[in-house]
Each structure stands twice: as structure tokens, then as C-alpha cells.
Rosetta silent file (secondary structure, phi, psi, omega in degrees, C-alpha in Angstrom):
SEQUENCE: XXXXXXXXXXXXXXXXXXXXXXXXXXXXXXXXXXXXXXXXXXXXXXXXXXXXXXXXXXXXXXXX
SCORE:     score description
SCORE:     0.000 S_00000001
   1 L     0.000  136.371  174.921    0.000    0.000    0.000 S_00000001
   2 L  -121.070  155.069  173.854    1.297    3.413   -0.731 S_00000001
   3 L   -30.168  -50.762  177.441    0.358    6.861    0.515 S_00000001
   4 L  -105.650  130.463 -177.871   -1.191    7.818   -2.956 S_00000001
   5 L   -87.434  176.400 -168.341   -3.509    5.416   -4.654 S_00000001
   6 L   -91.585  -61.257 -176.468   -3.824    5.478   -8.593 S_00000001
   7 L   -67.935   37.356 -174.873   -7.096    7.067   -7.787 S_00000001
   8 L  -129.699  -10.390 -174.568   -6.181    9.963   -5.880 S_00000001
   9 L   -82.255  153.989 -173.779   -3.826   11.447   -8.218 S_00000001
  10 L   -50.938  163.195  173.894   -4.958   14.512  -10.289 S_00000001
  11 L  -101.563  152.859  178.311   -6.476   13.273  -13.675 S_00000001
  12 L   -96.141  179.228 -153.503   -4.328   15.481  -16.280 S_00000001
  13 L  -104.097  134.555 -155.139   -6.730   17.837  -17.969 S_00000001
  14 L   -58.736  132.422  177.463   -8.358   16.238  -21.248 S_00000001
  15 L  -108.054  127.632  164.373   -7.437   18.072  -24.549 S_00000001
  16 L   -59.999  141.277 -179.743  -10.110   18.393  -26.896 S_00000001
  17 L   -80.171  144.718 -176.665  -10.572   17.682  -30.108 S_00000001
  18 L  -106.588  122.520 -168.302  -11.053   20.379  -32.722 S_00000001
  19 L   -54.313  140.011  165.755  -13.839   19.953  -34.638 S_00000001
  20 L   -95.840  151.568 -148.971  -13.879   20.419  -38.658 S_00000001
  21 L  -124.649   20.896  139.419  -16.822   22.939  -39.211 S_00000001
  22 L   -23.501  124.015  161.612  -16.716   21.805  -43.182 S_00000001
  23 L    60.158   14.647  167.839  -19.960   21.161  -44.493 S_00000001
  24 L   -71.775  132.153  174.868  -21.803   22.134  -40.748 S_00000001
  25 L   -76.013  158.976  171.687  -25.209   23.957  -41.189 S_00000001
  26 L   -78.769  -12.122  146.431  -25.609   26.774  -39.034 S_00000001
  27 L   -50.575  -49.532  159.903  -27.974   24.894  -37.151 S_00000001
  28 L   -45.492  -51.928 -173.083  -25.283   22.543  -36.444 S_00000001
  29 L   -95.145    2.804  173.321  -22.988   24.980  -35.550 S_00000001
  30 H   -92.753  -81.745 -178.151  -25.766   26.751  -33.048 S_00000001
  31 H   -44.042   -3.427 -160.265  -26.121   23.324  -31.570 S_00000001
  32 H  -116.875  -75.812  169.098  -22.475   23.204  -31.184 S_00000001
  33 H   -46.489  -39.720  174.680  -22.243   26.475  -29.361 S_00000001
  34 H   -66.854  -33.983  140.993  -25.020   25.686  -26.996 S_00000001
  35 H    -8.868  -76.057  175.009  -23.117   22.297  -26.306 S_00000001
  36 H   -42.715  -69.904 -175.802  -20.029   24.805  -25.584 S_00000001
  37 H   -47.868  -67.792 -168.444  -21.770   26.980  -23.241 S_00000001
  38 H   -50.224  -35.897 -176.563  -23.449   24.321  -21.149 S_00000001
  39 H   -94.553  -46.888 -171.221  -19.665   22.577  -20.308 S_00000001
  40 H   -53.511  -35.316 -176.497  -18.391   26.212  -19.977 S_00000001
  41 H   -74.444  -45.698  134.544  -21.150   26.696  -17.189 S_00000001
  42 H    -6.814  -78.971 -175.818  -20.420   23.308  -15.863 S_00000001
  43 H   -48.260  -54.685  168.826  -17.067   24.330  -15.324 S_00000001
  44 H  -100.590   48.935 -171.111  -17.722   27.493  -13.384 S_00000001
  45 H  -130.585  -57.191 -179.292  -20.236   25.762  -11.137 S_00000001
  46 H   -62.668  -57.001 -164.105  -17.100   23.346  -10.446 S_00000001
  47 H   -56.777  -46.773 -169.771  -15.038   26.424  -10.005 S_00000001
  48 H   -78.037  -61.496 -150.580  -17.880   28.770   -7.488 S_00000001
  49 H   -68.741  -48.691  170.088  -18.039   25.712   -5.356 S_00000001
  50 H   -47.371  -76.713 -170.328  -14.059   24.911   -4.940 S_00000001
  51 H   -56.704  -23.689  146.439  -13.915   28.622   -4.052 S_00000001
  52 H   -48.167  -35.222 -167.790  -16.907   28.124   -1.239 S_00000001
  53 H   -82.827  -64.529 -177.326  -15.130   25.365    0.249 S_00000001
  54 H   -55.613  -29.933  152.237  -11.916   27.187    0.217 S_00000001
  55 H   -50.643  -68.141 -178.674  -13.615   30.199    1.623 S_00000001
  56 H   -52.077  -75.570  175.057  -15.655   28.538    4.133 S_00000001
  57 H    -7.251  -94.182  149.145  -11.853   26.476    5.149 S_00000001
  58 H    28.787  -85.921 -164.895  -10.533   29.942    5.381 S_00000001
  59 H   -85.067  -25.580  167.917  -12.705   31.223    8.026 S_00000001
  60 H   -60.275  -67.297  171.209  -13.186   28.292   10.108 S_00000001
  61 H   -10.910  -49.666 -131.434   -9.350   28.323   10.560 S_00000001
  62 L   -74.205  150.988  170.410   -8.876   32.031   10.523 S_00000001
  63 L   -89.192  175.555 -178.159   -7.839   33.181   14.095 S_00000001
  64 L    68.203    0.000    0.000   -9.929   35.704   16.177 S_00000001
């Protein structure tokens, strides 16, 4: 057994593939952007909450 398990280590962060927008409809490419948004919003959901935690940490600690 070691201190760090295979799961505990950071995951490294996934690079995306870039799409070819050849022969995409603008529907398609609407549908694409909303797609976009929806993971961006995701993300800074992930992001507000890490910074709650870290906040809240913070002040429990904090002396005084």
C-alpha cells in the first residue's frame, strides 16, 4: 500500500478535439455552441463551489 492510490492522483486535464466545421449547417454549428456553453457553465459551477469550500476552510481556521 502506498500513501497515494492510482485514484487519488490529479487526472491530467483532457485536450479536446477540434472539430472540422466543413460542411456544418448553421444549425449545427448553433447546436455546437449551446453544447459549448453548457460545459463552460459546468465548469464554473465546479469552479464557485471549490472557491466556497476554500472560503468557508478559510474562516473556520482564521484566528480571532
Amino acid at each position: 500500500m502506498t500513501l497515494l492510490e492510482e485514484g487519488d492522483l490529479p487526472r491530467k486535464r483532457q485536450v479536446l478535439e477540434k472539430p472540422r466545421f466543413d460542411g456544418w449547417d448553421v444549425a449545427q454549428l448553433q447546436d455546437y455552441i449551446a453544447d459549448l456553453k453548457a460545459e463552460i457553465a459546468r465548469a464554473e459551477a465546479a469552479i464557485a463551489a471549490g472557491q466556497s469550500h476554500r472560503a468557508a476552510a478559510e474562516a473556520f481556521f482564521r484566528k480571532g
